[in-house]
PDB file of N, CA, C and O in Angstrom:
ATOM      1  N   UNK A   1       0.847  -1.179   0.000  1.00  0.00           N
ATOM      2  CA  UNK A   1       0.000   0.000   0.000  1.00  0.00           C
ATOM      3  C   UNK A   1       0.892   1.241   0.000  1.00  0.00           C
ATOM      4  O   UNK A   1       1.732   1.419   0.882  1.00  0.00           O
ATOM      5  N   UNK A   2       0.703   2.048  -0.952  1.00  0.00           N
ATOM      6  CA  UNK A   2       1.819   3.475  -0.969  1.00  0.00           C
ATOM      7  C   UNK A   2       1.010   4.786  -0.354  1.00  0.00           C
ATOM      8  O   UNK A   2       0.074   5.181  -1.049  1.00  0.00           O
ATOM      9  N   UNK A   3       1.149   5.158   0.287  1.00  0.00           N
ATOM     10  CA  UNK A   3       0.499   6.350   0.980  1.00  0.00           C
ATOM     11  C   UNK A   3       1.483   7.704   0.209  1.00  0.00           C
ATOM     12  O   UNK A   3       2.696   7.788   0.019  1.00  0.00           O
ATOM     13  N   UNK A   4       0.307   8.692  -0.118  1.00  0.00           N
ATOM     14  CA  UNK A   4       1.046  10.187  -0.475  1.00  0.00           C
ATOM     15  C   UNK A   4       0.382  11.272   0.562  1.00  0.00           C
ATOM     16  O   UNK A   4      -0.760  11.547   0.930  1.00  0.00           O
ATOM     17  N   UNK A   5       1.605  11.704   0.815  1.00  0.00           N
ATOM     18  CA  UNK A   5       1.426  13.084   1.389  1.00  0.00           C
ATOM     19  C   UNK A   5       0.229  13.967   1.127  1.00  0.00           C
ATOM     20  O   UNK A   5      -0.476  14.512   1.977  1.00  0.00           O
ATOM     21  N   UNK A   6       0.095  14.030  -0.424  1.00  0.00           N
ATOM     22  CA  UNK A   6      -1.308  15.111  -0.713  1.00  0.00           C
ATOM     23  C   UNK A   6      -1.394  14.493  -2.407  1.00  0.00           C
ATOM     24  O   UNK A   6      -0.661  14.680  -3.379  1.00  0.00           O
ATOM     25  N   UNK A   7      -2.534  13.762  -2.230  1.00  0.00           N
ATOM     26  CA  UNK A   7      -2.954  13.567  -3.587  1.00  0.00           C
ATOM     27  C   UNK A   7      -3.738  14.279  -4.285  1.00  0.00           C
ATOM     28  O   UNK A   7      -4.243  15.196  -3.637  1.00  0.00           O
ATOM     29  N   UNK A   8      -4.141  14.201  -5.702  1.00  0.00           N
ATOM     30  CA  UNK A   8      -4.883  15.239  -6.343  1.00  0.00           C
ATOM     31  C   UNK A   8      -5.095  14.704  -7.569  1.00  0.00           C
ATOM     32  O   UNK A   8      -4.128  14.110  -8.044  1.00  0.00           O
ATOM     33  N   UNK A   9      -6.143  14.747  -8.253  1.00  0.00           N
ATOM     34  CA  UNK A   9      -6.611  14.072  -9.263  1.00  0.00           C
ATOM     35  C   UNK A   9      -6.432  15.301 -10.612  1.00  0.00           C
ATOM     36  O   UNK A   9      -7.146  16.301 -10.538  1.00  0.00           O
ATOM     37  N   UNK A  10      -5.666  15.186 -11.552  1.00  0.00           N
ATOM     38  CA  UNK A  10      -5.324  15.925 -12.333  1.00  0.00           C
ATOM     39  C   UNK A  10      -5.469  15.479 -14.128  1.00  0.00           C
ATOM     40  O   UNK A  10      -5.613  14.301 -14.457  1.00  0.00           O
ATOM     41  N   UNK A  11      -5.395  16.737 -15.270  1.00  0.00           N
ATOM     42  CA  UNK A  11      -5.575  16.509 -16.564  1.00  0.00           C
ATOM     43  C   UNK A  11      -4.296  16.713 -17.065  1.00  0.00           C
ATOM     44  O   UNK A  11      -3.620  17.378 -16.280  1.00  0.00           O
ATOM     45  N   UNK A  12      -3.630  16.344 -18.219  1.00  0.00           N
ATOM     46  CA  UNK A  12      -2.548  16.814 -18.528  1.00  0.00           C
ATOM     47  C   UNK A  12      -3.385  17.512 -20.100  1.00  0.00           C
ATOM     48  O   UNK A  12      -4.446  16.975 -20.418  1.00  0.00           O
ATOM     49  N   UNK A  13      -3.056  18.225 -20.645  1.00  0.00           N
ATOM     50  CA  UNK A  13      -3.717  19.402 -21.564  1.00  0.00           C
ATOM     51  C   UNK A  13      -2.829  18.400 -22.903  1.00  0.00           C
ATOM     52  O   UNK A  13      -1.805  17.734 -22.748  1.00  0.00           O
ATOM     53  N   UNK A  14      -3.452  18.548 -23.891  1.00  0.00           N
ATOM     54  CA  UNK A  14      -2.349  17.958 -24.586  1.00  0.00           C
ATOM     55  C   UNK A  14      -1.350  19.121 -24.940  1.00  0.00           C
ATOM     56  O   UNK A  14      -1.345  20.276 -24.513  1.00  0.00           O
ATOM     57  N   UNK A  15      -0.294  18.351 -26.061  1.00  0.00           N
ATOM     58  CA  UNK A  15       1.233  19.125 -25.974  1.00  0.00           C
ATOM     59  C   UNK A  15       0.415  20.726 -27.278  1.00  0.00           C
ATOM     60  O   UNK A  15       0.750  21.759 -26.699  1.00  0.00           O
ATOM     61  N   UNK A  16      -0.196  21.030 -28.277  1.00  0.00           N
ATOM     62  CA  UNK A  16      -0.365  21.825 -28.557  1.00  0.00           C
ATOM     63  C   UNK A  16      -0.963  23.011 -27.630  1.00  0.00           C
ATOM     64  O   UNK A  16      -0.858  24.172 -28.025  1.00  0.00           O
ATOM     65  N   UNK A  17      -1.547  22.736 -26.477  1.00  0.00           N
ATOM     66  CA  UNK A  17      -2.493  23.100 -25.655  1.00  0.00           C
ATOM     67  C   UNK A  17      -1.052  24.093 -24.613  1.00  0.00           C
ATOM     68  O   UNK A  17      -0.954  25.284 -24.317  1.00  0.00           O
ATOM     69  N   UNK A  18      -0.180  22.916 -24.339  1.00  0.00           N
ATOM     70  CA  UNK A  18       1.039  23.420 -23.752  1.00  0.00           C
ATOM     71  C   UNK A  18       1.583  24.346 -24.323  1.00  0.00           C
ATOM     72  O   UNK A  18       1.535  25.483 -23.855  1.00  0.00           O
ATOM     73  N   UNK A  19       2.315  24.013 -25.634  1.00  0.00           N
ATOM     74  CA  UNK A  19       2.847  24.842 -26.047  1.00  0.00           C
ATOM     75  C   UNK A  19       1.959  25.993 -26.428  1.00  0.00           C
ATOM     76  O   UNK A  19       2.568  27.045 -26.231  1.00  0.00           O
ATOM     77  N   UNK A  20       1.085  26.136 -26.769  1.00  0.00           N
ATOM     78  CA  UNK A  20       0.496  27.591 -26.753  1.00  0.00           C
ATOM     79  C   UNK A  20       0.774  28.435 -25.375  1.00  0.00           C
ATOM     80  O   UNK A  20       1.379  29.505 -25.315  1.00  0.00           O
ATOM     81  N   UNK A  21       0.200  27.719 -24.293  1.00  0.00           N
ATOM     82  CA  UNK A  21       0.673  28.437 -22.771  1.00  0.00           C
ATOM     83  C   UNK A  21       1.936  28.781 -21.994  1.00  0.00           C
ATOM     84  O   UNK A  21       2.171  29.420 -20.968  1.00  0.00           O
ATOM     85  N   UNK A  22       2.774  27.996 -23.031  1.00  0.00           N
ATOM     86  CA  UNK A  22       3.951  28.442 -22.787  1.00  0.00           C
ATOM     87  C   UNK A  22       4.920  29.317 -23.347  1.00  0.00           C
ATOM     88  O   UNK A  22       6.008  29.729 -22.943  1.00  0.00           O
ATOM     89  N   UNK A  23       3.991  29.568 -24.784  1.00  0.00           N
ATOM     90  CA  UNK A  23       4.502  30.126 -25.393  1.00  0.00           C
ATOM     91  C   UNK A  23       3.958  31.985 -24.677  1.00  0.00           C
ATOM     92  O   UNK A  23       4.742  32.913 -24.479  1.00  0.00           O
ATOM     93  N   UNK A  24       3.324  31.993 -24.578  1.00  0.00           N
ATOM     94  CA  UNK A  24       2.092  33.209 -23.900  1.00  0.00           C
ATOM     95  C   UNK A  24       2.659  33.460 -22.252  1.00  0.00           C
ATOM     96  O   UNK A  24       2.337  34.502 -21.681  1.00  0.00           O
ATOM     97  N   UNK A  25       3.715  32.195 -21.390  1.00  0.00           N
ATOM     98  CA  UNK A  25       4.120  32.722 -20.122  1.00  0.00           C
ATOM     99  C   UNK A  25       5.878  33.393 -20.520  1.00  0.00           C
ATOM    100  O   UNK A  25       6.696  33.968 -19.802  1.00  0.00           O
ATOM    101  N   UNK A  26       5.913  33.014 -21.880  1.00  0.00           N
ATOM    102  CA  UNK A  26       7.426  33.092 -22.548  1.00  0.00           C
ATOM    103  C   UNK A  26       8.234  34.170 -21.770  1.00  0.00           C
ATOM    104  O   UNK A  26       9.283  33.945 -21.166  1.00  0.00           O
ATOM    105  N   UNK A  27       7.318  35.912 -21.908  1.00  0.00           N
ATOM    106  CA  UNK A  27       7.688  36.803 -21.423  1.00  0.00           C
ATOM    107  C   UNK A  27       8.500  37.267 -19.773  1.00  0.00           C
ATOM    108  O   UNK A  27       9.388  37.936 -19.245  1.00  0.00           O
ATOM    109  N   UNK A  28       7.037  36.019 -19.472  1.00  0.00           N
ATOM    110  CA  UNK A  28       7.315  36.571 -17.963  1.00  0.00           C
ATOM    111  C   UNK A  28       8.893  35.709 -17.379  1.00  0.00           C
ATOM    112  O   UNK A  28       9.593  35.957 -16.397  1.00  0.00           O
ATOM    113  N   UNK A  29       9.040  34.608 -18.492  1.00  0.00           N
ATOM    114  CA  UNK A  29      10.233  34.006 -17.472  1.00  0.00           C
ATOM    115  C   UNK A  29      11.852  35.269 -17.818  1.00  0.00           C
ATOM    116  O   UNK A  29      12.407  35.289 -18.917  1.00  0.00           O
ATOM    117  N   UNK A  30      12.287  36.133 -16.665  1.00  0.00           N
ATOM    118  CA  UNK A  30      13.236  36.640 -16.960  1.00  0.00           C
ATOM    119  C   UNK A  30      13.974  36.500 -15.864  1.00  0.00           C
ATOM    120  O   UNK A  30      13.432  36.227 -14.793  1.00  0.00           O
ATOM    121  N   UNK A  31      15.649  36.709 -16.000  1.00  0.00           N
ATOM    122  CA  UNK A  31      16.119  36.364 -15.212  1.00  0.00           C
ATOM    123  C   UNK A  31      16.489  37.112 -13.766  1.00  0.00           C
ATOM    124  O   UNK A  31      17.375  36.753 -12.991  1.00  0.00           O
ATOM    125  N   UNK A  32      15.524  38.316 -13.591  1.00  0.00           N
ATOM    126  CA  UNK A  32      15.432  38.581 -12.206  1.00  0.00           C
ATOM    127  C   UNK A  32      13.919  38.550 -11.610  1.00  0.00           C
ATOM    128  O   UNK A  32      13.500  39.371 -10.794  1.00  0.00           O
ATOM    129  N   UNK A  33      13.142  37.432 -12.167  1.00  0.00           N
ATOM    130  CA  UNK A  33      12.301  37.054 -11.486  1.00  0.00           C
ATOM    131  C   UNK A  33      12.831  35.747 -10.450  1.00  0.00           C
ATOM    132  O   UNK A  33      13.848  35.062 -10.557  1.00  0.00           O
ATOM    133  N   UNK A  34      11.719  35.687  -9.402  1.00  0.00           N
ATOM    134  CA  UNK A  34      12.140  34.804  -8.619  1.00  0.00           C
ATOM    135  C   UNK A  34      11.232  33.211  -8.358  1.00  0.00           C
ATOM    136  O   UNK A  34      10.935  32.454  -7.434  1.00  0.00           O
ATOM    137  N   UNK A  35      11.079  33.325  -9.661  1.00  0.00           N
ATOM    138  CA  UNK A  35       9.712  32.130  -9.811  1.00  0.00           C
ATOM    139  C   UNK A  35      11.084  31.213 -10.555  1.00  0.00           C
ATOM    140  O   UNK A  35      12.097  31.522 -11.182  1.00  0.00           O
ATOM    141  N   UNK A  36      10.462  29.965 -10.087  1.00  0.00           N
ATOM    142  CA  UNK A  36      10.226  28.829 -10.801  1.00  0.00           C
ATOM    143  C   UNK A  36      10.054  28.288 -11.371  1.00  0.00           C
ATOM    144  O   UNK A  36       9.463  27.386 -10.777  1.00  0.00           O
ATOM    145  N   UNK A  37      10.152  27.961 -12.735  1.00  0.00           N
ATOM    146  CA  UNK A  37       9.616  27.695 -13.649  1.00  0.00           C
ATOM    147  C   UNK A  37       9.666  25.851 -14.539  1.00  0.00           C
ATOM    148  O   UNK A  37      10.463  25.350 -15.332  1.00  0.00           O
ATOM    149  N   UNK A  38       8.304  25.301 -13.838  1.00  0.00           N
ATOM    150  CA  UNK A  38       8.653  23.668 -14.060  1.00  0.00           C
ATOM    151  C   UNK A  38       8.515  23.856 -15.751  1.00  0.00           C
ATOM    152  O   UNK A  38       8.032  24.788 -16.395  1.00  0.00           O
ATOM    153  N   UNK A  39       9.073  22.724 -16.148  1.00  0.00           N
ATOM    154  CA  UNK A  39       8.782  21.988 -17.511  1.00  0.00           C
ATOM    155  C   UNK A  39       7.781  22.051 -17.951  1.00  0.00           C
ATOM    156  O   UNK A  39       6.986  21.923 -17.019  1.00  0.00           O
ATOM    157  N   UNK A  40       6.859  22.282 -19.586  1.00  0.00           N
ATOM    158  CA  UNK A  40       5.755  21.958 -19.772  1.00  0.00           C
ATOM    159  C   UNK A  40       5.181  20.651 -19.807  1.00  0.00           C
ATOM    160  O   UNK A  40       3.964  20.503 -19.921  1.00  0.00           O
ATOM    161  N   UNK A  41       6.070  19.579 -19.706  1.00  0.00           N
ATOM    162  CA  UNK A  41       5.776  18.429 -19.159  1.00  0.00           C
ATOM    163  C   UNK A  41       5.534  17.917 -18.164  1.00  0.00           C
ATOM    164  O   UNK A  41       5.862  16.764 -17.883  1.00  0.00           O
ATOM    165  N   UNK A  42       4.836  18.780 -17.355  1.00  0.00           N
ATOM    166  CA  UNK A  42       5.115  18.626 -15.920  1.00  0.00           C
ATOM    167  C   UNK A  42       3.572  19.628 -15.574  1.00  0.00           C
ATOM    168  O   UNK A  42       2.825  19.648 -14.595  1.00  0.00           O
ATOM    169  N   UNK A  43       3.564  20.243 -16.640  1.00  0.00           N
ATOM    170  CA  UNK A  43       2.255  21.123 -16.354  1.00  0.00           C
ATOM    171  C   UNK A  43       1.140  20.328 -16.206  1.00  0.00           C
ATOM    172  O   UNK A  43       1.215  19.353 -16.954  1.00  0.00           O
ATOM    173  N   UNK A  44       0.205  20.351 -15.587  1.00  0.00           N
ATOM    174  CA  UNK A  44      -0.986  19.849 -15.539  1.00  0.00           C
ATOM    175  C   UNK A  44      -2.547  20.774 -14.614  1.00  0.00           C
ATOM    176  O   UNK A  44      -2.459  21.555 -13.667  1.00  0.00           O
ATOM    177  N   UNK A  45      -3.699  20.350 -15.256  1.00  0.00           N
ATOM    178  CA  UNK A  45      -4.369  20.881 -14.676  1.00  0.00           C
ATOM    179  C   UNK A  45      -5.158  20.112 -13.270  1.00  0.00           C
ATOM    180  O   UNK A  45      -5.482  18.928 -13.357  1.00  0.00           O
ATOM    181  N   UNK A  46      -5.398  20.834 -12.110  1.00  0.00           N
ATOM    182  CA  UNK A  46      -5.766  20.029 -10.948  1.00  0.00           C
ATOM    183  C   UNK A  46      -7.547  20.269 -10.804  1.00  0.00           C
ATOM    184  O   UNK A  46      -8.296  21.218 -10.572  1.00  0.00           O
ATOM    185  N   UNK A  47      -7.690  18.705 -11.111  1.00  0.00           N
ATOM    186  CA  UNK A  47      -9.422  19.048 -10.992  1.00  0.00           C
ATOM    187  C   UNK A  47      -9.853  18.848  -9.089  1.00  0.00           C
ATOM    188  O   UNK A  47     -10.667  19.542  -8.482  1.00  0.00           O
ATOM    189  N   UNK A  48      -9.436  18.277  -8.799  1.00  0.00           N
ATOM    190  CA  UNK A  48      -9.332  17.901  -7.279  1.00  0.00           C
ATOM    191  C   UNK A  48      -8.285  17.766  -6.116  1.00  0.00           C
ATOM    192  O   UNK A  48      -7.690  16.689  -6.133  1.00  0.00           O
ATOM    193  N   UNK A  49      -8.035  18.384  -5.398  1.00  0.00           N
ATOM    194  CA  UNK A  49      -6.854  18.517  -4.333  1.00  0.00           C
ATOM    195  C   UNK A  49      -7.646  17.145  -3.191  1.00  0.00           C
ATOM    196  O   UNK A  49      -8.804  17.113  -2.774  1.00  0.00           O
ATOM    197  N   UNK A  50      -6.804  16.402  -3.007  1.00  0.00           N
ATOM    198  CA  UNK A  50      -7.613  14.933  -2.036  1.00  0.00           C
ATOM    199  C   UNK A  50      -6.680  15.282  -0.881  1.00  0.00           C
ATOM    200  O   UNK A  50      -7.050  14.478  -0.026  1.00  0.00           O
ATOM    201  N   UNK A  51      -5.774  15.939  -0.385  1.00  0.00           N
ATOM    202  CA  UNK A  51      -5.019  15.888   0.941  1.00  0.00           C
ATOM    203  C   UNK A  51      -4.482  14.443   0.647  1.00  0.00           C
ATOM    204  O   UNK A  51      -4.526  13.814  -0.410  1.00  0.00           O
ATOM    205  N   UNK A  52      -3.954  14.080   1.887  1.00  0.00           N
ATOM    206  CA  UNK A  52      -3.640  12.709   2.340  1.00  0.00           C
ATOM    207  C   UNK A  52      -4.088  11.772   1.980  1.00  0.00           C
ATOM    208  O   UNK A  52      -5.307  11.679   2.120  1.00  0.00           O
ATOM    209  N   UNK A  53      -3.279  10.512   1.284  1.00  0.00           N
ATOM    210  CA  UNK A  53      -4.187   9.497   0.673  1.00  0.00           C
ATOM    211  C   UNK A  53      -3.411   8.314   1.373  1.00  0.00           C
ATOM    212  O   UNK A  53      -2.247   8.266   0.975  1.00  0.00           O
ATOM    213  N   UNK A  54      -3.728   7.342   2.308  1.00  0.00           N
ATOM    214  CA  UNK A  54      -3.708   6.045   2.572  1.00  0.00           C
ATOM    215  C   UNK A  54      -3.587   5.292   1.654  1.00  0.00           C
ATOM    216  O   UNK A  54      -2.777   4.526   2.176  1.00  0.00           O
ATOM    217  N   UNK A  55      -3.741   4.923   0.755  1.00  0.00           N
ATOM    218  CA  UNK A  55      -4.219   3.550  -0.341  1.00  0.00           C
ATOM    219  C   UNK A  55      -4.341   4.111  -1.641  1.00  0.00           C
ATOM    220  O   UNK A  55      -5.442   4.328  -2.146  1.00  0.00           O
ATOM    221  N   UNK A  56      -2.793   4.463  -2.453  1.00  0.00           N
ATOM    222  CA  UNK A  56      -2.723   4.895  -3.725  1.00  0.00           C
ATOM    223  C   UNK A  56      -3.099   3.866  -4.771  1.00  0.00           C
ATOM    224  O   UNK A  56      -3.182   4.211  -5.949  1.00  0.00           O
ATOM    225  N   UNK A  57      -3.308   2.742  -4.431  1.00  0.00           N
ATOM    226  CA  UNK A  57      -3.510   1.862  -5.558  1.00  0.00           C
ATOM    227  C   UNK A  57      -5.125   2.316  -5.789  1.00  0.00           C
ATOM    228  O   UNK A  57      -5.675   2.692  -6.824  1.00  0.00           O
ATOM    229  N   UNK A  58      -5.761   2.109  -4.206  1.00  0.00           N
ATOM    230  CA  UNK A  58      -7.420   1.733  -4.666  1.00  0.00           C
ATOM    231  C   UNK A  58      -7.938   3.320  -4.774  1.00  0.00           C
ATOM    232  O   UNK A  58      -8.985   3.441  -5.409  1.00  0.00           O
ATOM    233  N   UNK A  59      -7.629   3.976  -4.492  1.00  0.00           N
ATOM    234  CA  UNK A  59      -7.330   4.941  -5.519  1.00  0.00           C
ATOM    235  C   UNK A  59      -7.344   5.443  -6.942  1.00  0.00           C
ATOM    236  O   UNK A  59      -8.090   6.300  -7.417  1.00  0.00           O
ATOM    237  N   UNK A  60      -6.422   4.780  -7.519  1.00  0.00           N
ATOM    238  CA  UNK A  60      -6.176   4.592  -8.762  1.00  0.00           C
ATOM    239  C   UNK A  60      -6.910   3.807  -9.320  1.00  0.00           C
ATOM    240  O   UNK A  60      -7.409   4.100 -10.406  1.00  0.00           O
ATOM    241  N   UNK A  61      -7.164   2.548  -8.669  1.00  0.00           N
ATOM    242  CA  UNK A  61      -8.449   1.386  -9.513  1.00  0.00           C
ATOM    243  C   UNK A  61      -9.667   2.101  -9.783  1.00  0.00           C
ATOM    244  O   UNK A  61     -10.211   1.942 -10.876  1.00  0.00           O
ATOM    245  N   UNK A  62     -10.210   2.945  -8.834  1.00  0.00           N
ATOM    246  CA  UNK A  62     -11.125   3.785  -8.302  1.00  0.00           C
ATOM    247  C   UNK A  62     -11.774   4.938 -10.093  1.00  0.00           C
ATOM    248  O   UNK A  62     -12.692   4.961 -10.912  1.00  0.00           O
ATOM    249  N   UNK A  63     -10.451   5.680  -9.739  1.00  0.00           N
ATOM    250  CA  UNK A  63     -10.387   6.450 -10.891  1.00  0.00           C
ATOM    251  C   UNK A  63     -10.066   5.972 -12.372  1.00  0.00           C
ATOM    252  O   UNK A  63     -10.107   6.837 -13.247  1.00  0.00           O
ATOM    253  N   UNK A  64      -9.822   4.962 -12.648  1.00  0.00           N
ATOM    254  CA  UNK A  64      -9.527   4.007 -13.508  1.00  0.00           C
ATOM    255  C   UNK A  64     -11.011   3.820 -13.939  1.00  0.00           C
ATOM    256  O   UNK A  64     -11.393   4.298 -15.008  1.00  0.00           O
ATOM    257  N   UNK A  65     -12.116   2.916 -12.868  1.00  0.00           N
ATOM    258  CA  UNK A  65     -12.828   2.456 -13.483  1.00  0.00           C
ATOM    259  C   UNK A  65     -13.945   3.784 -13.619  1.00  0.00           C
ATOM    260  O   UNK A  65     -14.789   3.680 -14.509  1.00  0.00           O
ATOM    261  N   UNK A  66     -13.957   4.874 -12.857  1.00  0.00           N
ATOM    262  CA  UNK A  66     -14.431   6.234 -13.219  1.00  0.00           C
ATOM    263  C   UNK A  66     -14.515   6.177 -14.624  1.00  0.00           C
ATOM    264  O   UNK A  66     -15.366   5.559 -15.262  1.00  0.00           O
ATOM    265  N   UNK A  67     -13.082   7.223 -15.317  1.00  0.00           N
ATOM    266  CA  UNK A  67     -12.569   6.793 -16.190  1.00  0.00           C
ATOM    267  C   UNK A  67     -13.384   6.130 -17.566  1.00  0.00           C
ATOM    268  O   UNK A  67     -14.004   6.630 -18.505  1.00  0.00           O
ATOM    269  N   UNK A  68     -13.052   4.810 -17.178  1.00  0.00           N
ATOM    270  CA  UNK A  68     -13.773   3.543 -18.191  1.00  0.00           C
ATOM    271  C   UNK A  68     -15.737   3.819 -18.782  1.00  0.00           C
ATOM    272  O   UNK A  68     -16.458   3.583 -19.751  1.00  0.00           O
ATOM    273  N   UNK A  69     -15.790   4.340 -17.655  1.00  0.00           N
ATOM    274  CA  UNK A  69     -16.944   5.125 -17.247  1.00  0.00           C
ATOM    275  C   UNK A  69     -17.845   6.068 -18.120  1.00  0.00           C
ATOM    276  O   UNK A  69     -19.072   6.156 -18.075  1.00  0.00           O
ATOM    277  N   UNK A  70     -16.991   6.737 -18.905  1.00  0.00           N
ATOM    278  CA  UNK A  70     -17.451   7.848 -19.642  1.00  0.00           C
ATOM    279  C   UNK A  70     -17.413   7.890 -21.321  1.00  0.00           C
ATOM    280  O   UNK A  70     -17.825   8.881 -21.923  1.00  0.00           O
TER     281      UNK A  70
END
C-alpha cells in the first residue's frame, strides 16, 4: 500500500495546448524574477486537491474504473 502526502486528481492538456501556454508565459520568465519555472511536461491541470491518501492503488483502480466510465 503506498500512501502520499497530498494527492490530487489531475488533466494533462495535450502538448499543442502546452505549447500555446507556454509560449504566452514566454515573457514573464526573466532572469530577475524569482519564480520557478517547471517543464511543460510537468504542467498539468488540478481538478481535485484529495489531501492525504492512505491507499494509492485503490485509488487509482477507483479512478480508472471512473474513467472507463465515460
Amino acid at each position: 500500500m503506498t500512501r502520499l502526502g497530498r494527492g490530487f486528481v489531475a488533466v494533462h492538456p495535450p502538448r499543442p495546448v502546452l505549447d500555446a501556454i507556454d509560449a504566452r508565459v514566454a515573457p514573464l520568465r526573466t532572469p530577475t524574477t524569482r519564480l520557478r519555472w517547471l517543464p511543460p511536461s510537468q504542467w498539468h491541470v488540478t481538478l481535485q486537491f484529495l489531501g492525504p491518501v492512505h491507499d494509492a492503488e485503490t485509488l487509482a483502480a477507483h479512478l480508472a474504473t471512473a474513467v472507463a466510465a465515460l
